[in-house]
C-alpha positions in Angstrom: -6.9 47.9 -35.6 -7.0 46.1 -39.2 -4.4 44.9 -40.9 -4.2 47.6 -43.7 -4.8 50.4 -40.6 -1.9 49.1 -38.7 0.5 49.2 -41.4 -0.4 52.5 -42.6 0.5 53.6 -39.3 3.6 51.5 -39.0 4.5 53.3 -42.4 3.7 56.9 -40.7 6.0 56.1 -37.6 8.6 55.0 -39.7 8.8 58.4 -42.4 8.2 60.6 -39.6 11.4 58.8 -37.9 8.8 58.3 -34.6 11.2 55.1 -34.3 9.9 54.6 -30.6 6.0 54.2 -31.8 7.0 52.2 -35.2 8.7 49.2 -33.1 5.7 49.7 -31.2 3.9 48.0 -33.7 5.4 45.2 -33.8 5.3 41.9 -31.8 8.4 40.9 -29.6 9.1 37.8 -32.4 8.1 39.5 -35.7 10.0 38.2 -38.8 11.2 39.8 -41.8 11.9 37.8 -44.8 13.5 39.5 -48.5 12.1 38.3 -51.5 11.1 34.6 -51.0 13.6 33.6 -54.1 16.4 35.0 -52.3 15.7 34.2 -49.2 13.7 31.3 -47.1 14.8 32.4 -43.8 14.1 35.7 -42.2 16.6 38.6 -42.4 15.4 39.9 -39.0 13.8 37.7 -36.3 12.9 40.0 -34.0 11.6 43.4 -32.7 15.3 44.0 -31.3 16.8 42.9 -34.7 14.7 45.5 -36.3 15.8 48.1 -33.8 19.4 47.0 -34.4 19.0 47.2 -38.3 17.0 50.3 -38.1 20.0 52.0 -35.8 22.5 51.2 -38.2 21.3 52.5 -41.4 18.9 55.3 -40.1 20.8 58.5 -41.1 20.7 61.4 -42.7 20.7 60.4 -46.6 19.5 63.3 -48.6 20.4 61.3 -51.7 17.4 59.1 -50.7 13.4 59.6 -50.5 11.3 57.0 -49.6 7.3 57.0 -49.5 5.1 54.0 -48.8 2.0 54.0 -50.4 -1.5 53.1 -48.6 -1.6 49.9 -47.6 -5.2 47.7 -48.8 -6.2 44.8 -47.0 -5.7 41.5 -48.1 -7.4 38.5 -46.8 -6.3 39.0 -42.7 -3.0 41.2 -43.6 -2.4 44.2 -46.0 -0.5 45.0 -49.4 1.7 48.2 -49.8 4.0 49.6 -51.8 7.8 50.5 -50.9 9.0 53.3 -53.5 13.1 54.1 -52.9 14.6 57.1 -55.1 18.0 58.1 -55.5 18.6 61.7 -57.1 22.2 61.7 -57.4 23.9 59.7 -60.9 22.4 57.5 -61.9 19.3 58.4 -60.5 17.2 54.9 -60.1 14.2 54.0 -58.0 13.0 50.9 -57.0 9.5 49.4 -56.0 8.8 46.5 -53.4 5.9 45.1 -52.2 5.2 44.3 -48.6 2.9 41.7 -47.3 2.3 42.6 -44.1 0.6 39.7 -41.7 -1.0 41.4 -38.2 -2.1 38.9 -35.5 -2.8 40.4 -31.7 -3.1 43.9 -33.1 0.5 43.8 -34.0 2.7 43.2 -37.2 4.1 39.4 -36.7 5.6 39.6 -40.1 6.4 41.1 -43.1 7.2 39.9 -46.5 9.3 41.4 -49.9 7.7 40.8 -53.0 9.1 42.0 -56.3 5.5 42.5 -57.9 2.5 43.5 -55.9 0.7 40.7 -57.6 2.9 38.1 -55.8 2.2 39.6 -52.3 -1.5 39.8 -52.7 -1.4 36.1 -54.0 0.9 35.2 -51.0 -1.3 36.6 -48.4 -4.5 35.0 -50.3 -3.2 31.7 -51.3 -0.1 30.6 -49.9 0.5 31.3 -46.8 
């Protein structure tokens, strides 16, 4: 599956709450890291941490949409789009870029980025 593919699906899994089939994608030792100014170290280390994580803040929060957008290759991983919206006062949303890095057919990590622009030149030239 390619990188932007994988992701997409990830993404799916994860909306749908198909929590089973969205660790699935993962690999055992998949790392998370926040925006790479805040943080050089990973926030999650692995597919158990994400469980963990995703266990304790999974619930029901009408006050709260979420959509990912597609996900576009980049280089050997994929770029999307992480859209949060709160309705209640003050009503806010907030946009984060992923850069998503696939190896094995499996996400081995995944990246914040405050601008898409940043992720795309992460996965292209820096990493």
């Amino acid at each position: 599956m390619d990188p932007a593919a994988l992701a997409n699906t990830a993404a799916q899994r994860f909306l749908a709450g198909a929590d089973a089939s969205f660790f699935d994608c993962f690999e055992p030792d998949v790392a998370i890291y926040w925006e790479p100014a805040l943080a050089q170290r990973p926030i999650l280390g692995s597919r158990d941490a994400l469980k963990e994580w995703l266990e304790r803040t999974r619930e029901p929060r009408s006050q709260i949409t979420l959509t990912v957008t597609d996900a576009q290759q980049c280089g050997d991983g994929a770029v999307c789009e992480l859209i949060i919206e709160q309705d209640v006062v003050p009503q806010e949303v907030w946009r984060i870029a992923l850069a998503v890095c696939v190896s094995a057919e499996k996400i081995r990590e995944v990246r914040a980025f405050w601008a898409r622009e940043s992720a795309v030149e992460w996965l292209v030239n820096l990493r």
